[in-house]
C-alpha positions, 0 to 999 in steps of 0.5 A: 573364919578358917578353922586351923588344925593343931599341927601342919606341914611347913613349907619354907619361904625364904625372904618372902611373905604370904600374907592373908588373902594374897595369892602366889604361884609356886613350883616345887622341885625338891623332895621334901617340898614334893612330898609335903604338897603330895601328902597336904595338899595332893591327897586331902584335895580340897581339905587340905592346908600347909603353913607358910612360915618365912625363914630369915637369910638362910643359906640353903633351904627349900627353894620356892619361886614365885612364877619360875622354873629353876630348872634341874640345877635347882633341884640339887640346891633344893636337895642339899637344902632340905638335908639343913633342916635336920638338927642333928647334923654336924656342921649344919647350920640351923635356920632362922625360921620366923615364929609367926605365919599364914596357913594357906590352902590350894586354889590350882594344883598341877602335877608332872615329871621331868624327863629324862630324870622321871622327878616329879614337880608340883606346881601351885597356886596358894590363897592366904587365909589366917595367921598362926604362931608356931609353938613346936617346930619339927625338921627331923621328919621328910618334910618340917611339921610344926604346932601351931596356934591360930593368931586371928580374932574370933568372930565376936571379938571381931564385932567388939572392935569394929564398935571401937572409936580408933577402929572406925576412924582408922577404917574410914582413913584407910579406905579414904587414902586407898580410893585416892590410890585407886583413883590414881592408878585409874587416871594413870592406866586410863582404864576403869578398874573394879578395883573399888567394889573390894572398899564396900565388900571386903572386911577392912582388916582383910583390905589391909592385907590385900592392899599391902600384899601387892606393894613392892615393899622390903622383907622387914616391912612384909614381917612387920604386917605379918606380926600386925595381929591387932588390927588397929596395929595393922590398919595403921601401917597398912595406911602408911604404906598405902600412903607411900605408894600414892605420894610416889605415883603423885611424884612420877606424875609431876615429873612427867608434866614438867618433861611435857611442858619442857618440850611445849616451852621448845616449841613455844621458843622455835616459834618465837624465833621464828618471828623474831627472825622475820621481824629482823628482815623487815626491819633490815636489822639482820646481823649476818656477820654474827650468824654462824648459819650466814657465814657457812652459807657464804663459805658455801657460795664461795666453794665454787661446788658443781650444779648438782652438788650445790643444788644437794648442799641448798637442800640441806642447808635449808633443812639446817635453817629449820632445825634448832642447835638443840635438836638432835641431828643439827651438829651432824648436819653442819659439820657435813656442810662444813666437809662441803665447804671445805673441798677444793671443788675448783681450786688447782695448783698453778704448775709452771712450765715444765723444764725437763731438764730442771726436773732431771737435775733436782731428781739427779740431787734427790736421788743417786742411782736408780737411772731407770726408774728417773728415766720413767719418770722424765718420761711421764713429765714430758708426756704431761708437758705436751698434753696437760690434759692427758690422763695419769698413769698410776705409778707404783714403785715396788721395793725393799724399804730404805731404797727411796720409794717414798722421797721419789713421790715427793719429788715428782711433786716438786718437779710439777709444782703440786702439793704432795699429801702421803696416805698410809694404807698400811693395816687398813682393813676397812672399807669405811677408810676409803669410802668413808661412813655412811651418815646414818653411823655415830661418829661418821666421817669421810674416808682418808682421801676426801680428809686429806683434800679438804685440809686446807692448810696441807692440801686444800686443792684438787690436783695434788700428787697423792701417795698411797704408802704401803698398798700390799699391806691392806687387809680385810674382814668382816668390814669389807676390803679396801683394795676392791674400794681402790679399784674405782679410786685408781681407775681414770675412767672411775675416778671422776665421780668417786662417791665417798659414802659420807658425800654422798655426792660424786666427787672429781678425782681425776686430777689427782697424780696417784703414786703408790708405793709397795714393798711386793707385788705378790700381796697386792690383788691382781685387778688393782695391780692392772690398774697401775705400772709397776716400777721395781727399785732393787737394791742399791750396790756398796758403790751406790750406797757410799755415794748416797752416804757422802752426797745425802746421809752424812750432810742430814746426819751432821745437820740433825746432830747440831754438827758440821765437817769443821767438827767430824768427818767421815773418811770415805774408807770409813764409810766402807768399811761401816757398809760393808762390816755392819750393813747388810741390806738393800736399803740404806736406813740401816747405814743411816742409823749407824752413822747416827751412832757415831755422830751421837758419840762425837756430839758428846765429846764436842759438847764436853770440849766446849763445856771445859772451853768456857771454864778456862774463858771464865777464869781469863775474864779476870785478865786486864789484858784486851786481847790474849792469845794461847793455845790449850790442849784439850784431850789431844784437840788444840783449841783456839781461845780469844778473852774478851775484857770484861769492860764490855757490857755486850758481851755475855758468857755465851758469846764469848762460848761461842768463839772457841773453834776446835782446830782439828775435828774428829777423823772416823777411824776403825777404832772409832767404828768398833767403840760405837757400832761394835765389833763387825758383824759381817765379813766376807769369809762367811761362805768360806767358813761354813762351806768346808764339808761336803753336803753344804751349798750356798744358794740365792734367794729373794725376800720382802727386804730384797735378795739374801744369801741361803746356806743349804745343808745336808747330812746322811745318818742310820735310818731306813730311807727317809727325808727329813727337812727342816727351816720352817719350809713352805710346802712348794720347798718341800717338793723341790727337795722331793724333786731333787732327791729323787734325781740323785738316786735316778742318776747315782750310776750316772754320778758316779755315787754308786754301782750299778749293783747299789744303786739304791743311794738310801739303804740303811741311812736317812737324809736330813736337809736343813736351811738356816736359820730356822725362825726365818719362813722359807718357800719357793722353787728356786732352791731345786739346783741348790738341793740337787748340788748338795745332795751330790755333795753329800753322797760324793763328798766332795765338797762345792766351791765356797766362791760360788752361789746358785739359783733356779728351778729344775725339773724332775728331768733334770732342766734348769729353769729361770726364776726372779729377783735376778737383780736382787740376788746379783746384788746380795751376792755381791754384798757377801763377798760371792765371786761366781754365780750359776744361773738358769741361762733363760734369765741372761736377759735378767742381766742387763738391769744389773750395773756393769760395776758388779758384774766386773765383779762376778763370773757369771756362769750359765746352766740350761741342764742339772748336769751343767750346773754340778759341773760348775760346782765343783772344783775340777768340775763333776766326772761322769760315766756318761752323760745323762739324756733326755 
């Protein structure tokens, strides 16, 4: 019996129990729990007891954690907490302390300081020893102190109630059920506790305590046993709750024995199939037709694989026949099989006889133009024609979009009689796409070739041509790079055991016709670029577009908007006028979508036509005459009706629709062009119009979407001799407009743009060059005459003739050097209304793939030095001191 004091320091638990005989570990961290175990507990040693009083959901208090360190943000929590306790605060909020607890007295007490802030912690071990009842509470003082009155039973009254009936049936009930639980927990951990030498040497009352306090129960249930000072009150729910925990150990240990016996019931089933399976086979009852694993391994047979695939395939086939479908890793396994199965090991596309000349009229009927690239592909045909076994080049066609890349691959495999199947590379940034997943990942499957072979329906044989659209477009990342996994897919001497990491077996693909298609070279790396031949296909010119319109765009348009010439007919002036107002590219899907529009608009007025026509055939129904004929003018159209009497019952209202034929169709005029498509968004007085001051200069650059069109401007203000350049310009751009600047002022005497006592072009003013338009990223050598040119302009002002357009690269000595895209540019000047162009004269030779039609055209004017090139310029050509040496 623990004699208590009549007042004691109070420590808070918030939520929490200490129930007599448990044993807790606390850490203390803020002030008032640091000075109340100081001055109780550090100071007295031995003698020394706080009380534990728990407090109900308060908001802040003193944090006290069971085997935790809070840390420094706690101990702020813990500061804020402890100021609550002060009733005299205004908007504090009292706590709800409990009324009763449990002095309690320190079994361990370690001290330290916190570093850097120098805070002094305590950490403690508390013993429970007896309850008390709180009859004054005071939280004005540095830590809360209280008037307590003990609660426990004196020592007589305690030897009265052990001789009590209930006391000792409750006794010898509780120990009963916890020898159970005892018992339980022993079997359960398999280990021989000593657990039950507590039954016979602890008073049961305090039994209850311990047991209870070792229980994961809720904060109403830990109250309640506090509360429990009769101890028959206390016996009883301590039974209860002892009861409880068994009943749920007993609950987890029958579950735990059906789980078992499930497993042992698959077992007992694997085995009894087992022999019902050979029991089935001496009696030559087996029934493969209804065996899912029968018929794969049929298939299998039938797959024609190679020797040491077909040994791999057994081995797993075999190792399926073992496994149960419920077994983990069975769907995975037969679903690889079935990729197996699936493969053209030996199936080939039977190619006739190559007819060259066939094959160059279907590509001449596919394709307008483009005499070069149907060349190279005769070419390949006549090589394969003569050796079927010769190993195919890798044809990569490199292009802006819309100029047939993709409708060429198509038709080398209609001129080989091969299947064709289109890969998109376009965004692929794993390798996985390639190779494939290993089968050790969830959701593995084969990389996009191996998919695309085994596809019996589309593909299903090992020779088709195979388009890897959008090559440059490949990128990469942590999961490694698809163009390095391409190398092995596109090299001849690599190909005929590409192993996709999903096989896991080398697969044949020698015999496939790759083809690959690419808006630029430049993206593409340069080992995978030197496994295939680059095919460049420029831009079309306005008289191979409009060819391509009347021969191929037009019939698709037509016959993609349910119409036909009897309905809209496209003059060839119309045609045009639409690529040369409203199209300004390499390609021709621009052109396409904009005949689209007017067929569109044309669909409507033909389908209200015929809407009206059979309102007027309905109303001549009721006619008795068989046959009338009239004439009816609908929106200036004359239609043609025929009235067929009602008396026939095979004739329906839909038929009798269908008998109205417009006699005059719809003519596309340039009314028509500018009420759908708008008015003209091109025109060829562009470059006229913006070149009208000196300082502006027309140049010629080459994109992804082929050559364009590229005004430079400059302009000279107040300032103090800088350059100031702006158009979103890469940084090779920037040097070459550094270059130029600095030519002009080496050469100002020379050009005339100032005296030999001036010669400093920049004195007093700055130079502001921009290229338009602004939101459009710029870069490359190219631009240097076309800087030079307008950097003249501007300090001679004189303005550079409007008809003519440039491009090429200078030194800081003033040689022109050649660039590319010759052929493009070519094209896009045409396209602009350019009449004259100055190229670096080492680019002649670039001439020649450029179509005769456009260079009758053009002027074509040649530079080998900056000085050649401002004589072209400007009208008149561009007057001299003297001429400039190197």
């Amino acid at each position: 019996m623990v004699e208590l004091p009549t007042r004691i320091g109070i420590l808070p638990f918030r939520n929490k129990v200490l129930l007599p005989g448990a044993i807790i570990r606390i850490q203390c961290t803020s002030p008032s729990s640091v000075k109340l175990v100081e001055q109780e507990l550090w100071q007295r040693e031995e003698k020394g007891l706080i009380g534990i009083l728990p407090v109900r959901d308060i908001a802040e208090g003193s944090i006290v954690t069971q085997g935790a360190d809070l840390g420094d943000k706690s101990s702020k929590n813990q500061q804020v907490k402890s100021d609550s306790h002060k009733l005299d605060g205004k908007n504090q909020q009292e706590p709800n302390w409990h009324t009763r607890g449990v002095a309690a007295r320190a079994l361990h007490l370690s001290r330290g300081v916190e570093k850097p802030s120098g805070r002094v912690t305590y950490i403690v071990v508390l013993e429970g020893l007896s309850r008390f009842s709180v009859e004054e509470l005071n939280t004005r003082g540095t830590y809360t102190t209280a008037r307590i009155s003990p609660l426990d039973m004196t020592k007589t009254e305690m030897e009265q109630i052990e001789q009590d009936a209930d006391f000792i049936a409750l006794s010898r009930q509780f120990k009963l059920t916890a020898m159970e639980l005892i018992t339980a927990l022993e079997q359960k951990q398999k280990t021989g506790g000593r657990t039950k030498v507590l039954l016979e040497t602890v008073p049961v009352h305090k039994l209850a305590d311990i047991f209870v306090a070792s229980f994961e129960i809720s904060f109403e249930e830990q109250l309640a046993m506090l509360d429990s000072v009769d101890v028959k009150v206390r016996l009883s729910k301590a039974t209860e709750l002892v009861d409880r925990h068994l009943q749920s150990i007993r609950v987890a240990e029958k579950i735990t024995q059906k789980v078992e016996g499930q497993l042992s019931k698959t077992q007992k089933e694997y085995l009894l199939r087992q022999q019902m399976r050979a029991i089935k086979e001496e009696l030559g009852d087996n029934d493969d037709e209804d065996d899912d694993v029968a018929a794969l391994e049929r298939k299998m047979q039938d797959a024609r694989m190679p020797p040491n695939v077909w040994k791999y395939a057994q081995r797993e086939l075999r190792r399926l026949k073992k496994m149960q479908p419920q077994q983990p890793g069975y769907n995975s396994s037969r679903v690889y099989l079935e990729v197996l199965a699936d493969l053209p090991w030996q199936t080939t596309s039977e190619e006739a006889e190559l007819d060259l000349k066939a094959a160059k009229d279907r590509l001449d009927s596919d394709h307008y133009g483009l005499v070069k690239v149907k060349q190279r592909i005769i070419e390949y045909l006549a090589v394969r024609k003569l050796k079927p076994d010769a190993k195919s080049p890798v044809l990569c066609f490199v292009g802006p979009p819309g100029v047939g890349k993709t409708s060429l691959a198509s038709s080398i495999a209609g001129a080989l009689g091969r299947k064709f199947i289109r890969i998109s590379l376009g965004g692929v940034k794993d390798e996985a796409d390639i190779r494939g997943h290993r089968r050790t990942y969830i959701g593995s499957m084969p990389g996009r070739l191996i998919d695309g072979l085994k596809d019996s329906q589309k593909v299903g044989v090992s020779n088709p041509v195979m388009l890897l659209d959008e090559i440059d477009k490949t990128g990469s990342d942590i999961r490694g790079d698809p163009a390095s996994a391409l190398l092995e897919v596109l090299d001849p001497e690599q190909n005929k055991t590409f192993n996709d990491h999903y096989l896991n077996v080398p697969f044949d693909l020698s015999k496939v016709i790759f083809v690959a298609t690419a808006n630029r070279a430049q993206p593409i790396p340069p080992p995978l670029l030197d496994r295939m031949e680059v095919i460049e296909l420029p831009g079309y010119t306005s008289e191979e577009k409009l060819r391509i319109a009347m021969r191929h765009l037009i019939p698709r348009v037509l016959s993609q908007h349910g119409l036909n010439s009897d309905f809209l007919e496209f003059p060839e002036g119309m045609v045009k006028l639409v690529i040369e107002r409203y199209t300004r590219e390499a390609g021709v899907r621009n052109l396409e979508r904009n005949l689209a529009a007017i067929a569109r608009s044309a669909a409507v007025t033909v389908a209200e036509q015929e809407h009206n026509n059979n309102n007027v055939s309905s109303l001549n129904n009721r006619i008795s005459s068989p046959l009338l004929e009239t004439r009816l003018t609908e929106s200036g159209a004359e239609v043609e009706m025929e009235v067929i009497a009602m008396g026939d019952n095979n004739t329906n209202n839909h038929e009798m629709s269908n008998v109205f034929t417009i006699v005059s169709p719809i003519i596309v005029d340039e009314e028509m062009l500018e009420k759908v498509l708008g008015p003209p968004k091109y025109d060829n007085k562009e470059a006229e119009e913006r070149v009208v001051t000196p300082g502006v200069t027309v140049g010629l650059v080459w994109t992804a979407f082929g050559g364009e069109v590229q005004f430079v401007e400059a302009i000279s203000t107040p300032g103090k001799g800088d350059l100031h350049l702006t158009g979103q310009l890469g940084d090779v751009i920037k040097e070459s407009a550094q270059i130029a600047l600095t030519w002009v002022r080496a050469r100002a005497t020379e050009l005339n743009l100032a005296s030999a006592e001036e010669s400093n072009l920049l004195e007093g003013r700055d130079v502001h060059i921009h290229f338009p338009a602004g939101a459009v990223p710029k870069d490359g050598p190219s631009a240097g005459v076309t800087l030079v040119t307008s950097l003249v302009s501007l300090f001679s002002r004189r303005r550079v003739r409007a008809d003519t357009a440039m491009t090429g690269e200078m030194t800081l000595r003033g040689l022109v050097l050649p660039v590319g895209g010759i052929k493009d540019k070519v094209l896009a000047a045409h396209r602009y209304g350019i009449k004259r162009i100055i190229l670096p004269e080492r680019n002649l030779k670039d001439l020649v793939e450029v179509p005769a039609a456009v260079l009758g055209s053009l002027e074509i004017l040649l530079a080998k030095r900056m000085e050649d090139v401002l004589e072209h310029a400007f009208e008149g050509g561009c007057p001299w001191k003297q001429r400039s040496k190197l």
